[in-house]
C-alpha positions as CSV (number, residue, x, y, z in Angstrom):
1,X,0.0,0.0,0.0
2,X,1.4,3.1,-0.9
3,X,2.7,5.5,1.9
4,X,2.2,2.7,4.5
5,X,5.4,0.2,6.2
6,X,5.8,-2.5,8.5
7,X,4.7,-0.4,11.7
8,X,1.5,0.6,10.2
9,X,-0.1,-2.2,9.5
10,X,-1.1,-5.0,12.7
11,X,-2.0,-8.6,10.8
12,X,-4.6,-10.0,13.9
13,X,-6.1,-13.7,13.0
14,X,-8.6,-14.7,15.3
15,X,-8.8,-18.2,16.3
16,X,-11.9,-19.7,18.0
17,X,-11.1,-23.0,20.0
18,X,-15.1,-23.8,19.5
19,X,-16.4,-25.4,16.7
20,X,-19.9,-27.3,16.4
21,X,-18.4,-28.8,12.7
22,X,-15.2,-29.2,13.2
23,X,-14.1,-29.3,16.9
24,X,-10.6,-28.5,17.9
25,X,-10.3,-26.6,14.4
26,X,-7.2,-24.0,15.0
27,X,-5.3,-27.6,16.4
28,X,-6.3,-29.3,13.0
29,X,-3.2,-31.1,11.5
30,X,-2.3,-30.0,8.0
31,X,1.1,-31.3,6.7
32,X,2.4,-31.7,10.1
33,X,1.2,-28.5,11.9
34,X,-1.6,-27.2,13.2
35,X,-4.3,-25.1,11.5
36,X,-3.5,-21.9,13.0
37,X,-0.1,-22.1,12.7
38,X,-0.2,-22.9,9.2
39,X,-2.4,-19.4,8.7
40,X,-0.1,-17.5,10.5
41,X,2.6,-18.6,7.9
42,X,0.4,-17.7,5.4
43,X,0.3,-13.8,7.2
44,X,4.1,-13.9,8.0
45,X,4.6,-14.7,3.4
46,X,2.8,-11.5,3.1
47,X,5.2,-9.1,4.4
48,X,2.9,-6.4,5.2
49,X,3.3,-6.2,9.3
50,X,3.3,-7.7,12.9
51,X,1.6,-10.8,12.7
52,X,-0.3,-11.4,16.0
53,X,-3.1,-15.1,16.5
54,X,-5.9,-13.8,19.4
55,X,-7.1,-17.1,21.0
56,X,-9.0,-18.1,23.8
57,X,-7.8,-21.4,24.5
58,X,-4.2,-21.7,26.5
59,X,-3.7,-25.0,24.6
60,X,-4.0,-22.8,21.3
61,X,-1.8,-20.4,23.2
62,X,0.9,-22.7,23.4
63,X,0.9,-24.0,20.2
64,X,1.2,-20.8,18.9
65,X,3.7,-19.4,21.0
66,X,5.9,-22.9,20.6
67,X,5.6,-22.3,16.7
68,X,7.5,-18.6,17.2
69,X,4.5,-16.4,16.9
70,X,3.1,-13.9,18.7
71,X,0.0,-14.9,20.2
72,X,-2.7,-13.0,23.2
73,X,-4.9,-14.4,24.7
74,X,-8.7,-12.8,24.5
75,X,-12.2,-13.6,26.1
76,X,-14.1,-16.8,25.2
77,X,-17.0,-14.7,25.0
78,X,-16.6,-13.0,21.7
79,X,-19.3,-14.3,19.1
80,X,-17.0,-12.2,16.1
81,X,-14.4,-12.4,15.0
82,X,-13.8,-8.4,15.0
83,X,-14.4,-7.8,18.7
84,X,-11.4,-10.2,19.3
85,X,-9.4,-8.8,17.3
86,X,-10.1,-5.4,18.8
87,X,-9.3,-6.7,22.6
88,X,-6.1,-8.0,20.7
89,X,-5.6,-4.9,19.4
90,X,-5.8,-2.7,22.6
91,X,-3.4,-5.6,24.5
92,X,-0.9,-5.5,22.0
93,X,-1.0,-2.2,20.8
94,X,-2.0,0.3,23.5
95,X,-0.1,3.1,22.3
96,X,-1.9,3.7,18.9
97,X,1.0,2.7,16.8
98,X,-0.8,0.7,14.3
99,X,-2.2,2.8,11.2
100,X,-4.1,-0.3,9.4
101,X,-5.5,-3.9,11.2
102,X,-6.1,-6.8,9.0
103,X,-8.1,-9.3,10.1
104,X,-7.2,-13.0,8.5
105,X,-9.2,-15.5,9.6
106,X,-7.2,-18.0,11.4
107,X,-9.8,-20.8,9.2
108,X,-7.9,-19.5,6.1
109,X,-4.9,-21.7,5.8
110,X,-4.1,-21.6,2.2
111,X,-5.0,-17.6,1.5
112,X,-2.0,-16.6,-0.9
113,X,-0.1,-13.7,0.3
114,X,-1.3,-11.5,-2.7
115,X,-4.8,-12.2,-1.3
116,X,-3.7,-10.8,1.8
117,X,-1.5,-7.9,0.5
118,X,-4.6,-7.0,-1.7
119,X,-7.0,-6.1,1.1
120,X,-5.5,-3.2,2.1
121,X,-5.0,-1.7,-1.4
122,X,-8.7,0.1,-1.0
123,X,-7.3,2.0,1.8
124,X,-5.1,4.0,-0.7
125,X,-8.2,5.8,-0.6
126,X,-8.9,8.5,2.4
127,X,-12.3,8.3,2.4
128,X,-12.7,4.3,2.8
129,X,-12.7,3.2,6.6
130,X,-12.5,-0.9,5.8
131,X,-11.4,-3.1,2.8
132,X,-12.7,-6.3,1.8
133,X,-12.1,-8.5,-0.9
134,X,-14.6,-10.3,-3.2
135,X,-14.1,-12.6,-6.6
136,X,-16.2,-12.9,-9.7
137,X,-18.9,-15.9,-9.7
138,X,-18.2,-18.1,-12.4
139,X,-20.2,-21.0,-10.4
140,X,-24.3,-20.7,-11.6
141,X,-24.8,-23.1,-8.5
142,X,-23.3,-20.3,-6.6
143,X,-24.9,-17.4,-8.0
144,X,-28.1,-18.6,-6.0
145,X,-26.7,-20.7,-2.6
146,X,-27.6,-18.5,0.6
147,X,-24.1,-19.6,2.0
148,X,-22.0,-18.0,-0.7
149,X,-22.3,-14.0,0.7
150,X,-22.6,-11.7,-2.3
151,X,-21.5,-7.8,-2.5
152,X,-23.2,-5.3,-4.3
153,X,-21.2,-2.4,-5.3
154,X,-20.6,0.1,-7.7
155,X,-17.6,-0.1,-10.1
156,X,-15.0,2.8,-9.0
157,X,-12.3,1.3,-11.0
158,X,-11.5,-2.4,-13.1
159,X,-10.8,-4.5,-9.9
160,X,-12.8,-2.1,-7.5
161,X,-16.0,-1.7,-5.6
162,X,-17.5,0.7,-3.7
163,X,-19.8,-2.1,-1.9
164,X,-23.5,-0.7,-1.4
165,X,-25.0,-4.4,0.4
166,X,-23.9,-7.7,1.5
167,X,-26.7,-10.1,1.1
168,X,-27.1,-14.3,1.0
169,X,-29.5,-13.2,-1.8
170,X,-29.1,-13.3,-5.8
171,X,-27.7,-9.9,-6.2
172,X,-28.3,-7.7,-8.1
173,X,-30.7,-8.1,-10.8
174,X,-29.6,-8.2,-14.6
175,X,-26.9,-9.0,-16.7
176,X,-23.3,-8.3,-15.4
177,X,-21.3,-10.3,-12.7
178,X,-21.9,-11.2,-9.7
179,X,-19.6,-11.1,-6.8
180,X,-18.7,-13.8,-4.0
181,X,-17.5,-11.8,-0.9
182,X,-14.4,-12.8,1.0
183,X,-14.1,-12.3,4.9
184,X,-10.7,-11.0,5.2
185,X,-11.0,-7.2,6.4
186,X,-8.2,-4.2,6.7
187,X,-9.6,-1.5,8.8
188,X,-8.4,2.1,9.7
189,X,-7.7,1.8,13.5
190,X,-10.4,4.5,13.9
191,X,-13.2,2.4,11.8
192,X,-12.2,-0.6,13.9
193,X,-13.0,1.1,17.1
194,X,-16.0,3.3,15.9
195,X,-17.6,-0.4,14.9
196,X,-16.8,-2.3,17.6
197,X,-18.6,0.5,19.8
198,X,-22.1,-0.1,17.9
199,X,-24.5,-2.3,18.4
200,X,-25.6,-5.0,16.3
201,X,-28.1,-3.3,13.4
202,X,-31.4,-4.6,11.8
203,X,-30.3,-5.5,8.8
204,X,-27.0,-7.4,10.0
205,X,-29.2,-9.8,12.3
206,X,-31.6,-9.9,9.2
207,X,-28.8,-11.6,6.8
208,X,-26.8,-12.7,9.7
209,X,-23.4,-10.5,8.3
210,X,-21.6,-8.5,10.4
211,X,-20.2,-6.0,7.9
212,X,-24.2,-4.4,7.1
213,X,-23.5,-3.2,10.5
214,X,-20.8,-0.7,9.6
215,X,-22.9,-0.1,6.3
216,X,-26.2,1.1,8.3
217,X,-23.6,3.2,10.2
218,X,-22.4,5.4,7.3
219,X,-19.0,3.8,7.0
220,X,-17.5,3.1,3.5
221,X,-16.2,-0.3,3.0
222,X,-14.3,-0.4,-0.9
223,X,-13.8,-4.1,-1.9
224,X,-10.6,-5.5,-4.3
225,X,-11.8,-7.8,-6.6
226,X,-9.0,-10.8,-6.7
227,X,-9.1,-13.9,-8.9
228,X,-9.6,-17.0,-6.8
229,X,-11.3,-17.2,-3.1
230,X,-9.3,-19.1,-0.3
231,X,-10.7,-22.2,1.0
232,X,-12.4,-21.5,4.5
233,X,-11.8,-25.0,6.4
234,X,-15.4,-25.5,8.5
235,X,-15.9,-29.1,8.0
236,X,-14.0,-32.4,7.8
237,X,-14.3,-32.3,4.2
238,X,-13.0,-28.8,3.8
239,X,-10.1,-29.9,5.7
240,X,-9.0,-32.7,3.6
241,X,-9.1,-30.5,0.7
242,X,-6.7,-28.0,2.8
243,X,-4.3,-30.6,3.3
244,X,-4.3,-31.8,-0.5
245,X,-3.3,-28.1,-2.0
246,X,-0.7,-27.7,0.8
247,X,0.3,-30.8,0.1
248,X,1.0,-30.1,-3.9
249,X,2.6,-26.7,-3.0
250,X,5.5,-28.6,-0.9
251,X,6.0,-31.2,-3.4
């Protein structure tokens, strides 16, 4: 990002030790380490920043802190994934030093670092308070399945949007693409605060998506349109696959 370095930017990956799908998740094994650990790699590739795992587990802890990352420890009681990374952020970072927080999702264990370096690329722009990514749909099966989150936006430039909804919906009407959201986030510090101190809003409980919150609020969030969408490991099956693309990167 231009006029950014190293100490601006705070990389934060949450890691919830509770899982009704996949139980234990951050300790999954993939190629020989655990979940987690092989997500904070992926952040560490990047070279954008401090790379910090929130947990709420001491046995995540450990692992983490064994593997040569910096780890905090957070409540159990956080149902999102930003309002642990914000207790991370004022643990770690109590001075203000931090310019830009990305928020990887520690379930993202074979995100690219280009994926990662892209998200904060809408930030080049004062006005925007979060970044998001999104890719086109090529999938018709996924142009209409509630789980695949869609953003509607309006073209600002050839890979950007300035998103205008989030929605599990078939959106928008008409000819032209369609766009699968991805969950990886760079915030302004100040956006990251100012959200984290408002409630939960009508239309975010409606779709059950966090981000509407920060829409209904005024806030702009811009979104970088990449070409492929990291694999999100939520079930056994997810994880198998995980391990078969890290696999064929080593060999």
């Amino acid at each position: 990002m231009t006029g950014s370095n190293l100490d601006d930017v705070l990389v934060l990956i949450p890691a919830r030790m509770a899982s009704t799908r996949l139980p234990g998740k951050p300790l999954a094994d993939i190629c020989g380490l655990p979940m987690i650990v092989q997500v904070a790699l992926r952040a560490k590739e990047a070279e954008i920043g401090r790379v910090v795992v929130a947990v709420d587990d001491q046995q995540v802890f450990d692992v983490v802190a064994k593997a040569g990352f910096e780890v905090v420890m957070t409540s159990k009681d956080h149902q999102v994934g930003s309002d642990r990374i914000y207790e991370a952020l004022t643990k770690v970072d109590p001075e203000g030093h931090a310019k830009f927080i990305v928020n990887v999702q520690g379930d993202l264990p074979t995100v690219d670092r280009e994926t990662v370096r892209a998200s904060l690329r809408p930030l080049e722009n004062e006005t925007t308070d979060i970044a998001t990514l999104a890719v086109v749909i090529d999938d018709e099966a996924d142009k209409t399945a509630p789980h695949i989150v869609k953003v509607v936006g309006s073209p600002i430039s050839e890979t950007r949007l300035r998103s205008l909804y989030f929605t599990r919906a078939t959106a928008p009407y008409g000819n032209g693409p369609l766009y699968h959201h991805i969950g990886l986030y760079t915030y302004r510090r100040a956006a990251l605060e100012r959200y984290v101190s408002l409630g939960p809003s009508v239309l975010e409980k409606r779709e059950s998506l966090e981000q509407l919150r920060a829409l209904e609020a005024g806030m702009r969030i811009d979104v970088e349109i990449v070409k492929t969408v990291p694999l999100g490991v939520d079930t056994p099956a997810d994880l198998e696959k995980a391990r078969r693309i890290l696999s064929a990167r080593k060999a």
